[in-house]
N, C-alpha and C positions, 0 to 999 in steps of 0.2 A: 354771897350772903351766907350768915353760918345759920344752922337750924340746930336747935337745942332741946328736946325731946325729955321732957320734965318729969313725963307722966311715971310711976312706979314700976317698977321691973314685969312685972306678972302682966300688968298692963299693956306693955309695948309689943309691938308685932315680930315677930320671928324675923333674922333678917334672912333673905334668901340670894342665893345663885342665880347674878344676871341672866336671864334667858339666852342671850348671847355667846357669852362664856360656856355655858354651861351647853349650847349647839356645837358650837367649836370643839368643844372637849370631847364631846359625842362621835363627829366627826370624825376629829384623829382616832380616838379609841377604833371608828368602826374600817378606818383605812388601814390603820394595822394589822388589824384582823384580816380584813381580805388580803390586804400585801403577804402578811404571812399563808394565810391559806394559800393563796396563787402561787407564793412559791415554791410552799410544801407539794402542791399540785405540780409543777412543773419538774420538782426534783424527783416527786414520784417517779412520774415519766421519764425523764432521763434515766433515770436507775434501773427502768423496767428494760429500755432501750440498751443500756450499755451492758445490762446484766443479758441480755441475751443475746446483743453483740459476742459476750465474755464464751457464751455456754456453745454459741456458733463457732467460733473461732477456735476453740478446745476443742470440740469436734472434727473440722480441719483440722487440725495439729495430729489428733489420734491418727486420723486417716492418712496423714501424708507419713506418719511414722510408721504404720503398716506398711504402706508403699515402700518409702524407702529401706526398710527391713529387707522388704522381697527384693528390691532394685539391688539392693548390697548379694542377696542371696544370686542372684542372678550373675551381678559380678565375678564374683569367685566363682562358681558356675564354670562361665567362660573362661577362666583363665586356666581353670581345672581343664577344661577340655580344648584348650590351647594347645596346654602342655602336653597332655594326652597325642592329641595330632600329631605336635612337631617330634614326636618320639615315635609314634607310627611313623611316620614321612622318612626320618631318621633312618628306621629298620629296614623301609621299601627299597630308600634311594641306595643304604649299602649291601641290601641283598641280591645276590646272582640267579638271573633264572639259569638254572646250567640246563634244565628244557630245553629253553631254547637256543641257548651258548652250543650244546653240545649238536644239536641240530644243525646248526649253521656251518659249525664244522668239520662235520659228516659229510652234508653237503659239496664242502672245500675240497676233501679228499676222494670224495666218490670222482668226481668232475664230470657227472655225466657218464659216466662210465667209459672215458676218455682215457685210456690207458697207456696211449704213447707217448702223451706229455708226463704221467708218474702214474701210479702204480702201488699207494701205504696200504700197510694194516697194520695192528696193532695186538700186542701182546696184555697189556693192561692199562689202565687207568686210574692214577691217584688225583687227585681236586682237592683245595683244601681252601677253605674261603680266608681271605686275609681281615687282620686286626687292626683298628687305628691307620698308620702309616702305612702298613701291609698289605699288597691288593691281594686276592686272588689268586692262585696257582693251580696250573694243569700239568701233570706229569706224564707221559706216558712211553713205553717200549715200543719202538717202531721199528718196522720194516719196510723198506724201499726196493720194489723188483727190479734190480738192475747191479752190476759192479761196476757202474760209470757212476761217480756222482754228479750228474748232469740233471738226472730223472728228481733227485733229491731234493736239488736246487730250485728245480720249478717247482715242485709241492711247497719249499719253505717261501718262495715269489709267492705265489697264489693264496697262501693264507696273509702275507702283509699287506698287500694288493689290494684285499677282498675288504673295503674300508666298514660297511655294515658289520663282518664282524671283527673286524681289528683293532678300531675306531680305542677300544677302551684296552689294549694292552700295553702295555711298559716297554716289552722284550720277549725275543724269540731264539732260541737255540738257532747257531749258525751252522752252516754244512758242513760233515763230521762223521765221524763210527768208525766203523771197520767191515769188512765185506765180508760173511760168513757163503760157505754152501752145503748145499741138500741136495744129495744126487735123486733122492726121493720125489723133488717137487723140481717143478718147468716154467719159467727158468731154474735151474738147482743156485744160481747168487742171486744174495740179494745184501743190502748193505743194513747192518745193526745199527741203529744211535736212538738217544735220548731225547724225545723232543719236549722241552722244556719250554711256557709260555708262559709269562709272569704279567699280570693283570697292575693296572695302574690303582692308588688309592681310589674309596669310591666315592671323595668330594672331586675326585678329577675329572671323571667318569661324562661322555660328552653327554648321554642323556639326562645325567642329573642339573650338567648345566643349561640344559634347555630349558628346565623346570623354573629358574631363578628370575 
């Protein structure tokens, strides 16, 4: 049925907004609202979280770049003082104690004071430490009591023989000179030579290779 509403303008009732409608509308408007709040609230939160995730984690990073700064110092450090060592090690393994070199063979030659098997002494002494490929050298003027080169022979046995100290030489002057005498001294012969003893390189060296 149609309804037809005749009365004059000023007369007739305002129309209004179904109550309905007009809850609905309410409604939505008021779920937006919180939808947005709540997620404004939640993006808060994540921001608060990730931002402080950001400022922790930067923190680490600092800390670990300190560290590794120092770990790096530490490195070179060590190789510094690698190097350093293997260059001491170096100087130790081709340096000669002649101390003790020379002790040893004093030793050789004294023999106890065993004089019937030989009899040296010694006019001088030159030593020259060897370079690279070069070992070592001992030179010296020797005298032998006797005009037999027999006594000679066993003094130059006795030094090869004597493996603690021989162990590290190349070469040994073989039996040789010439008999000089001294009516002054008893016996007045005795035999001149050179005894020449030529040391091996000192990677050859038996104690440096016990080191290895």
């Amino acid at each position: 049925m149609i309804v037809i509403n005749l009365l004059p303008q000023e007369f007739r009732r305002r129309e209004r907004t179904s109550f309905k409608v007009f809850g609905s509308l309410l409604l939505a408007i008021i779920m937006a609202c919180s939808s947005i709040v709540y997620l404004g609230h939640i993006y808060l939160n994540e921001f608060k979280a990730v931002e402080a995730m950001r400022i922790q984690r930067e923190e680490r990073l600092k800390n670990l770049t300190r560290f590794a700064k120092y770990d790096d110092a530490l490195v070179a450090e060590k190789k510094e003082y690698q190097a350093r060592s293997k260059t001491i090690q170096t100087i130790a393994n081709s340096r000669v104690l002649w101390t003790r070199l020379l002790d040893d063979f004093i030793d050789i030659t004294f023999n106890e004071g065993n004089t019937e098997r030989h009899n040296v002494w010694f006019k001088n002494l030159d030593a020259r430490d060897g370079r690279g490929k070069v070992g070592p050298t001992m030179s010296l003027q020797a005298y032998c009591e006797s005009d037999e080169f027999t006594k000679q022979a066993n003094y130059l046995d006795d030094i090869e023989n004597n493996e603690e100290f021989f162990r590290d030489f190349l070469s040994i002057t073989s039996p040789g000179g010439r008999v000089v005498h001294d009516e002054s001294k008893d016996p007045s012969a005795a035999i001149a030579f050179k005894l020449d003893l030529r040391m091996k390189p000192a990677s050859k060296w038996a104690r440096n290779q016990r080191k290895r």
